[in-house]
C-alpha positions in Angstrom: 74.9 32.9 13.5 76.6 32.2 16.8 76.2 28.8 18.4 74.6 29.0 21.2 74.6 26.1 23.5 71.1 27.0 25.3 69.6 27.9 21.9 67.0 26.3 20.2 69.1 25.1 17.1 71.0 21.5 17.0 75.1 21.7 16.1 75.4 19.1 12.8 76.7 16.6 15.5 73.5 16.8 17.5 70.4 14.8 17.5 67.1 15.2 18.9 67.2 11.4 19.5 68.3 9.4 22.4 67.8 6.4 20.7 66.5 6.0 17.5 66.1 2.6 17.2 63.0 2.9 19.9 61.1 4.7 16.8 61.3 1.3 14.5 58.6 -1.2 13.9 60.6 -4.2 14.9 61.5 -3.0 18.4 59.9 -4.5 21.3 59.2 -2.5 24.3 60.8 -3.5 27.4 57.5 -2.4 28.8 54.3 -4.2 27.4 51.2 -1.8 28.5 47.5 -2.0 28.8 47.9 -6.3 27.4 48.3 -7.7 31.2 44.8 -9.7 30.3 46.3 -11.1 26.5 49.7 -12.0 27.6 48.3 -13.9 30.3 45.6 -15.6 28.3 48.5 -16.6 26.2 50.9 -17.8 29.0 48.2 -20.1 30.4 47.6 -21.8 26.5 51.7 -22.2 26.8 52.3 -23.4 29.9 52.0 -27.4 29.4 54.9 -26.8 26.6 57.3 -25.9 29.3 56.0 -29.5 31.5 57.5 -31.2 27.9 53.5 -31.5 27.0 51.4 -30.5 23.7 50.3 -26.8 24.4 47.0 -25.5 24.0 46.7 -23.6 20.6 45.6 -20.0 20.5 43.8 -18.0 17.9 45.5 -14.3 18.1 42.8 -11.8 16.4 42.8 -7.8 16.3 43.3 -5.2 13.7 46.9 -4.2 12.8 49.2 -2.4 15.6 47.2 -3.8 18.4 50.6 -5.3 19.9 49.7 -8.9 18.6 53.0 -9.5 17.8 55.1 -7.8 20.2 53.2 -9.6 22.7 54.1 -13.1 21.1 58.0 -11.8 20.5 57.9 -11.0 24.6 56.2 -14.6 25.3 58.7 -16.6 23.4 61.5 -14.8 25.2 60.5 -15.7 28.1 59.9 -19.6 27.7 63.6 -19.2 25.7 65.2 -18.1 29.2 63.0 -20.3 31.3 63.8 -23.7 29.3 65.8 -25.3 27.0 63.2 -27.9 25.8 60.3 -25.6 24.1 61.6 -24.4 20.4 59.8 -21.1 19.5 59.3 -20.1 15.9 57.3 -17.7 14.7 56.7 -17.4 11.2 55.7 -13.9 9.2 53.0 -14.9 6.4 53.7 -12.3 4.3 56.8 -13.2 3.4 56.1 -17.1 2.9 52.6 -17.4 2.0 52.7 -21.0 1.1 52.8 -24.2 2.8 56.5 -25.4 1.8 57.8 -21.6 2.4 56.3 -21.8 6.2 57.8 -25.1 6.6 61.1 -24.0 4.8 60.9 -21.7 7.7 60.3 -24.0 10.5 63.1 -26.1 9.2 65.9 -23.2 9.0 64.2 -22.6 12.6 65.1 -26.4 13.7 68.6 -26.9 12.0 69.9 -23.2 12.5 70.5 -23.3 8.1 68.2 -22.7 5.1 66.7 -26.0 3.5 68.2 -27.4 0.2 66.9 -25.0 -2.5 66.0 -27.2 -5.2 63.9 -30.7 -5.0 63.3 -31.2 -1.8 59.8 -32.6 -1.2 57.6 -31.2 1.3 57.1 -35.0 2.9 60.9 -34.9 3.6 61.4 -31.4 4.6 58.2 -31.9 7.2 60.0 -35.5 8.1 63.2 -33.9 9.1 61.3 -31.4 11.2 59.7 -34.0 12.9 62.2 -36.3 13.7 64.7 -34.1 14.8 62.0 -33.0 17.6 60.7 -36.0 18.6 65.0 -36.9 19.1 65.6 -34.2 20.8 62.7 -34.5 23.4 61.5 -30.7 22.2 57.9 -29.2 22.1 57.7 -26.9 18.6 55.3 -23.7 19.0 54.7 -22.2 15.8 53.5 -18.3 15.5 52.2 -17.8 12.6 52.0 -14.3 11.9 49.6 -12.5 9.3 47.7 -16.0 9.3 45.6 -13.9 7.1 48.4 -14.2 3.8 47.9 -17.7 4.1 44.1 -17.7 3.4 44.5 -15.2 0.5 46.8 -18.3 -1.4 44.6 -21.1 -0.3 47.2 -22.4 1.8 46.0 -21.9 5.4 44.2 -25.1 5.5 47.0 -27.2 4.4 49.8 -25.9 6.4 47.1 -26.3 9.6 46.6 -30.1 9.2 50.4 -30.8 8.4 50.8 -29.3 11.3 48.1 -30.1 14.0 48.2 -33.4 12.6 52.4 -34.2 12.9 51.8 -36.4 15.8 50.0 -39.4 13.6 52.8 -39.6 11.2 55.3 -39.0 13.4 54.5 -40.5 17.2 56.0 -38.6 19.5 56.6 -35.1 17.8 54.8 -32.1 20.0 53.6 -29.4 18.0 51.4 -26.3 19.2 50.3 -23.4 17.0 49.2 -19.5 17.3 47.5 -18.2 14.6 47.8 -14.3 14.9 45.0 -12.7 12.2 45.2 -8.8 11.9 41.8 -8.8 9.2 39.2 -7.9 11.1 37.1 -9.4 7.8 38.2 -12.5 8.2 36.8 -15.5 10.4 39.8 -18.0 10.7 37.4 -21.1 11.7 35.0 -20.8 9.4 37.4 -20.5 6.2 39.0 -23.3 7.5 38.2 -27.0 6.1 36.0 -29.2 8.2 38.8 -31.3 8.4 41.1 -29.1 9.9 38.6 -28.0 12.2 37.9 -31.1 13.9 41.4 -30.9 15.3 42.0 -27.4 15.7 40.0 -26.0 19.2 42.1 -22.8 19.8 41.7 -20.6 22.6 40.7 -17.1 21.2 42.6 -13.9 22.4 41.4 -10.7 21.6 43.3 -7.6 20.8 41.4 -4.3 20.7 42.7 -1.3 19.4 44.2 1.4 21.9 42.3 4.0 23.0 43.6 7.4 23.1 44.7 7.7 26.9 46.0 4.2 26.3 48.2 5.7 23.1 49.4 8.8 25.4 50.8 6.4 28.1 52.9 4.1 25.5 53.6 6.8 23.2 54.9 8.5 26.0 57.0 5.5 27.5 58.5 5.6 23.9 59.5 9.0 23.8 60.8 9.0 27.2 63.2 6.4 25.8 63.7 7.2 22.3 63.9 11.1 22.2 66.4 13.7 24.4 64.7 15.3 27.7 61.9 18.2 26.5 62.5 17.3 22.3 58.4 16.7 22.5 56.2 18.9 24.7 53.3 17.3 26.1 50.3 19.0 24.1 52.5 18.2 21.0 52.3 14.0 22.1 48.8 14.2 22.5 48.4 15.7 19.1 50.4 12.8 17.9 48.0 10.6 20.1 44.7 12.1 18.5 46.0 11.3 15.2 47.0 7.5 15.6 43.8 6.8 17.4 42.1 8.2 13.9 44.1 5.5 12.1 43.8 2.5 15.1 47.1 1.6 14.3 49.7 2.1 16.9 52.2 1.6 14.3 51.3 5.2 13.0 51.8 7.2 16.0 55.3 5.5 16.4 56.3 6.2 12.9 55.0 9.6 13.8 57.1 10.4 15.8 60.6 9.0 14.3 59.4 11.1 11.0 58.5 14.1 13.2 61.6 13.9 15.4 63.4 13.7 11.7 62.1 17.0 10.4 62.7 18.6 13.4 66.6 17.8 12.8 66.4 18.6 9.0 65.7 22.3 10.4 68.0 21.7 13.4 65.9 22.4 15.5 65.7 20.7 19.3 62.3 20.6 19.7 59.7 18.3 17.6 56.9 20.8 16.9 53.3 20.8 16.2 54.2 21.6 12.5 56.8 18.6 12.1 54.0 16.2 13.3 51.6 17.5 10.2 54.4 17.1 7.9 54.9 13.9 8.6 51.4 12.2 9.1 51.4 13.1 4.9 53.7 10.2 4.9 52.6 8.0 7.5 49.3 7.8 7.3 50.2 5.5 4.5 52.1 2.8 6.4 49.2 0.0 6.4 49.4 1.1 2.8 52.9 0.6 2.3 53.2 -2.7 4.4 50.4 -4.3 1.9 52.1 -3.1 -1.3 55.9 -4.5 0.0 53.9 -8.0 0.1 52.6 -8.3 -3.3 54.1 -9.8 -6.2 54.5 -8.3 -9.8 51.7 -9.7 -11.2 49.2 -8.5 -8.3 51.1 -4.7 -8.9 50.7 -4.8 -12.3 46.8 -5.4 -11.8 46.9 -2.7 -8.9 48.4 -0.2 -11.2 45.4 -0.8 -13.7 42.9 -0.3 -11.6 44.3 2.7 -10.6 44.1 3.9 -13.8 41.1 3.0 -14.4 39.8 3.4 -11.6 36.0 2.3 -10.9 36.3 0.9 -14.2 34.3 -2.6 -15.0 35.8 -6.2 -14.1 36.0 -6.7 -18.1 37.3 -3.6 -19.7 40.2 -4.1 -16.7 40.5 -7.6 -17.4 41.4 -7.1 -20.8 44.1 -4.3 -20.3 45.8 -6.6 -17.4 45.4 -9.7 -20.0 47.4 -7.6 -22.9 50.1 -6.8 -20.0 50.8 -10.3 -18.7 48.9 -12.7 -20.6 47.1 -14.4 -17.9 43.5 -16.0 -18.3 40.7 -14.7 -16.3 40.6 -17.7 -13.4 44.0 -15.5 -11.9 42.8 -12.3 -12.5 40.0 -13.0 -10.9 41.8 -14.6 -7.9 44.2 -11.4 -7.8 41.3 -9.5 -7.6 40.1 -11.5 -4.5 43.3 -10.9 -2.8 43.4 -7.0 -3.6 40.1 -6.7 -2.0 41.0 -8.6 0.8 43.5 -6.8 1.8 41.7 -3.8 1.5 43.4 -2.2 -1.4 40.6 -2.1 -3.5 36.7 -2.4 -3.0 35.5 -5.1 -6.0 31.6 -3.6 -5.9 28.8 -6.4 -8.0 26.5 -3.9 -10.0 23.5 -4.2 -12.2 24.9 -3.0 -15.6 22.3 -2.1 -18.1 22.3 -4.9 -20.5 25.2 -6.6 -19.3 23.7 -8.3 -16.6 25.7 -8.1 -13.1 29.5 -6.7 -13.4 32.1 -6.4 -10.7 33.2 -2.7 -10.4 36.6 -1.8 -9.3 37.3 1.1 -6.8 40.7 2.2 -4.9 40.2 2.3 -1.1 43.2 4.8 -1.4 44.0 8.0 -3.2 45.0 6.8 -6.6 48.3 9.1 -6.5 49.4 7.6 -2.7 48.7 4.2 -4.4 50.6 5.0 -7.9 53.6 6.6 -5.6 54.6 4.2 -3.7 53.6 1.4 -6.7 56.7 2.9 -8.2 
């Protein structure tokens, strides 16, 4: 077939993207919409940092894909370009879920290199931290991101006091946190200890989810950036809209539209139709899915991929096919099976059972096969 320049089909060199990089989850907008009233809640909690003082600390709440973190990512920016003496680290809690591996963190964030692997005690790691601020004159504001990992080890309440309670040990050392919790389930204070909530006071901010109009608008600003002049026609974007506000999660719609733009190109086509969306929601209408199983460890798969086989099956019959498969006693599994149903993986249901008494039962929140796919 002839090439025609004004046709609808792409050349192999073509793409229908501008930039593609716009499309990925990590990218932060250079416009911020619809959070004018969050980002400057936030700036007001941060404001003594940049007069050298203790900031105020800040409870971030809101389901997933509210912009919680993109608005913390544009916030620390901006103290980095307005001073020198604030030192911004924000920490993700799915990938270090434990007290030592947030303060690994916060050291590699102080001294620009990774903490000594082996036998380094958490006293000396937190020392170094502390000392090195309180020499260099610097205020420390810590994001903790995905507080939420933190509670499902245990560890939230221990990594809080070490670090609202620095200034005691070390006189002198200036530490503010933000907590940033995407379950909706949990409440941050209350699963705190009393201890730690004597000291921590944060300001709360609140981060809805987006409502439709709100999704066109950014949505929009995305493809106006991201994609070619008339790749996505209007009614085709509000499709796209409709279906992320189903989900909540802005994350979706933007993932939408990368995958969308990407079938479009696999029939070289220029234009994203109403047909390449639908193709494409298949896959990511699964991404809070695929974020939680990218965090879990072997053990808490292996568990996952039983109860999906036996799905809605009884605590104890489960229990004994995840105890032939890793040997672990029943005080984990049953741990593993709080931290599934946190994360909303799986619903653990008590039950009267005749004869037995009350029984936990085990249901997927998800279609087994999405779950057992992308388990693999």
């Amino acid at each position: 077939m002839a090439d025609d320049p004004d046709g609808g089909m792409l050349s192999w060199d073509e793409s229908v993207f501008r930039n593609e990089h716009v499309f990925e989850i990590d990218y932060v907008p250079e416009t911020f919409k619809h959070r004018e009233g969050q980002t400057e809640s936030l700036t007001y909690a941060l404001r003594p940092a940049v007069r050298g003082s203790r900031p105020l600390n800040v409870m971030v709440r809101g389901p997933p894909g509210t912009g919680k973190t993109t608005a913390i990512q544009k916030l620390f920016d901006e103290v980095g370009a307005q001073t020198s003496e604030v030192r911004t680290i924000r920490v993700n809690c799915q990938v270090n879920a434990t007290r030592y591996s947030v303060f690994s963190r916060l050291f590699e964030g102080t001294f620009d290199y990774e903490p000594p692997s082996s036998g380094i005690s958490f006293k000396k790691l937190f020392g170094q931290i502390a000392e090195k601020l309180v020499e260099e004159d610097r205020v420390l504001v810590v994001a903790l991101d995905d507080v939420n990992y933190l509670f499902y080890e245990n560890e939230a309440s221990d990594t809080l006091y070490s670090l609202l309670r620095a200034h005691e040990e070390h006189p002198g050392a200036k530490i503010g946190v933000i907590v940033v919790s995407s379950d909706p389930a949990l409440d941050v204070i209350d699963e705190l200890d009393s201890r730690v909530q004597s000291v921590f006071r944060p300001e709360d901010v609140y981060f809805p989810v987006y409502d439709e109009p709100e999704i066109v608008d950014i949505l929009d600003e995305r493809v106006r950036r991201g994609f070619h002049d008339g790749v996505i026609a209007r009614d085709t974007l509000e499709y796209v809209a409709e279906l992320t506000a189903e989900s909540g999660d802005l994350r979706v719609g933007i993932d939408l539209l990368r995958r969308a733009g990407l079938n479009a190109e696999m029939r070289a086509s220029r234009t994203v139709e109403r047909g390449d969306v639908e193709e494409a929601y298949e896959k990511s209408k699964y991404l809070s899915l695929s974020r939680s199983l990218s965090g879990l460890a072997d053990t808490e798969r292996t568990l996952l991929e039983v109860i999906a086989n036996h799905d809605g099956g009884q605590a104890g019959d489960v229990y004994e096919v995840f105890h032939e498969r890793t040997d672990l006693g029943y005080t984990r599994y049953s741990e593993v099976v709080n931290k599934l149903d946190q994360l909303g993986l799986i619903d653990a249901e008590y039950a009267e059972v005749d004869g037995r008494g009350r029984s936990r039962s085990l249901t997927l929140s998800y279609e087994k096969d999405a779950i057992l796919d992308r388990l693999e």
